[in-house]
C-alpha positions as CSV (number, residue, x, y, z in Angstrom):
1,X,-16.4,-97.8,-133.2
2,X,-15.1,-94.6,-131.5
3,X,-17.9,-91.7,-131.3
4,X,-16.9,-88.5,-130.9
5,X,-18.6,-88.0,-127.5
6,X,-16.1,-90.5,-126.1
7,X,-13.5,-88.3,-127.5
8,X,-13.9,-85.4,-125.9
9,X,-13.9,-87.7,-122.8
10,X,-10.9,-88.8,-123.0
11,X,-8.7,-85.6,-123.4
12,X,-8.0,-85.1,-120.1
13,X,-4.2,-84.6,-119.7
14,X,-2.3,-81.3,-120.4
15,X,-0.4,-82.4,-123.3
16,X,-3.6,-82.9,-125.1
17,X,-5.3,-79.4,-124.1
18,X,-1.9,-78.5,-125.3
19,X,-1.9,-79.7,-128.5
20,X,-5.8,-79.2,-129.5
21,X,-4.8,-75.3,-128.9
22,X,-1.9,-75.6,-131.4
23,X,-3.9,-77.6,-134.1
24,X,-6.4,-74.8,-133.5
25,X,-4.5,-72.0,-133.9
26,X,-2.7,-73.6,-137.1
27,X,-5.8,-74.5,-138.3
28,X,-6.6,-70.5,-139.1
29,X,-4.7,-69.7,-143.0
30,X,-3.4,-66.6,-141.7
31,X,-2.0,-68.0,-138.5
32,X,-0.2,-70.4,-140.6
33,X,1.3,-68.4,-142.8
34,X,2.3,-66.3,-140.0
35,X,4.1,-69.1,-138.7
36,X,5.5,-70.2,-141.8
37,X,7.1,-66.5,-142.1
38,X,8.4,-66.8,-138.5
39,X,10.1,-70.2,-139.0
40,X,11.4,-68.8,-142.2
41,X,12.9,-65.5,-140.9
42,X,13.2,-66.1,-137.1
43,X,12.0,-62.8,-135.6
44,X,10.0,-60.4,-137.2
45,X,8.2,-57.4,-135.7
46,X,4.6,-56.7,-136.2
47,X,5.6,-53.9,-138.5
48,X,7.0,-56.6,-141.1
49,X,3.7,-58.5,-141.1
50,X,2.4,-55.4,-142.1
51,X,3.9,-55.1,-145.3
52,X,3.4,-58.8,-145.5
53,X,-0.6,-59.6,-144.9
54,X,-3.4,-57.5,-145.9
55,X,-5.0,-57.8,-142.3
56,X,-6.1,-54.7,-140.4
57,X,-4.1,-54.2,-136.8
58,X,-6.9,-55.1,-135.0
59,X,-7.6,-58.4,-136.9
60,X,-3.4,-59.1,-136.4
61,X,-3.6,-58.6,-132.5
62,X,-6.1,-61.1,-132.3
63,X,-3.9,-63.4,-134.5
64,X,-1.6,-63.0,-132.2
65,X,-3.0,-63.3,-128.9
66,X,-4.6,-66.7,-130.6
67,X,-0.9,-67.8,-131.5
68,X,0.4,-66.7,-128.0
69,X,-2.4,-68.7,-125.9
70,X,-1.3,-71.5,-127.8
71,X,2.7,-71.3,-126.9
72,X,4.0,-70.9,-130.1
73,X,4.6,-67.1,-129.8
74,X,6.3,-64.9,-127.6
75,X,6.0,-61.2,-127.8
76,X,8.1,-58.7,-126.6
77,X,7.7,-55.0,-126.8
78,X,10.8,-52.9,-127.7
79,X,10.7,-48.9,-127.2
80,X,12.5,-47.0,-130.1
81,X,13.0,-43.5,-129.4
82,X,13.8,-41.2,-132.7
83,X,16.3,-38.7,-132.9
């Protein structure tokens, strides 16, 4: 019989910090659809998850930075200047 306790033990190593953070952050609905989209589409902008999801900005950015800790993100900012 395993108990948990011993678990948590055990994951020592970086690939398993590694992949606890992923499950973690795929574990969250929104995250996951998020990622589903970005599989899906390749690159989106966080102006197209706008129009997408019904989250506020602030709720996104935390989405993000949760998906980013993780590794499965990167984020880039772009300037657009308007004519």
């Amino acid at each position: 019989m395993i108990h948990r306790n011993t678990m948590k033990k055990r994951v020592k190593d970086g690939f398993e910090k590694s992949a606890i953070k992923v499950f973690k952050a795929l574990g969250d609905p929104n995250r996951y659809v998020m990622m589903k989209l970005l599989i899906e589409k390749g690159e989106l902008s966080c102006a197209d998850f706008d129009g997408i999801t019904e989250l506020s900005k602030p709720a996104m950015s935390h989405h993000y930075r949760i998906l980013e800790n993780a590794g499965l993100i990167m984020s880039e900012r772009r300037d657009f200047t308007s004519i």
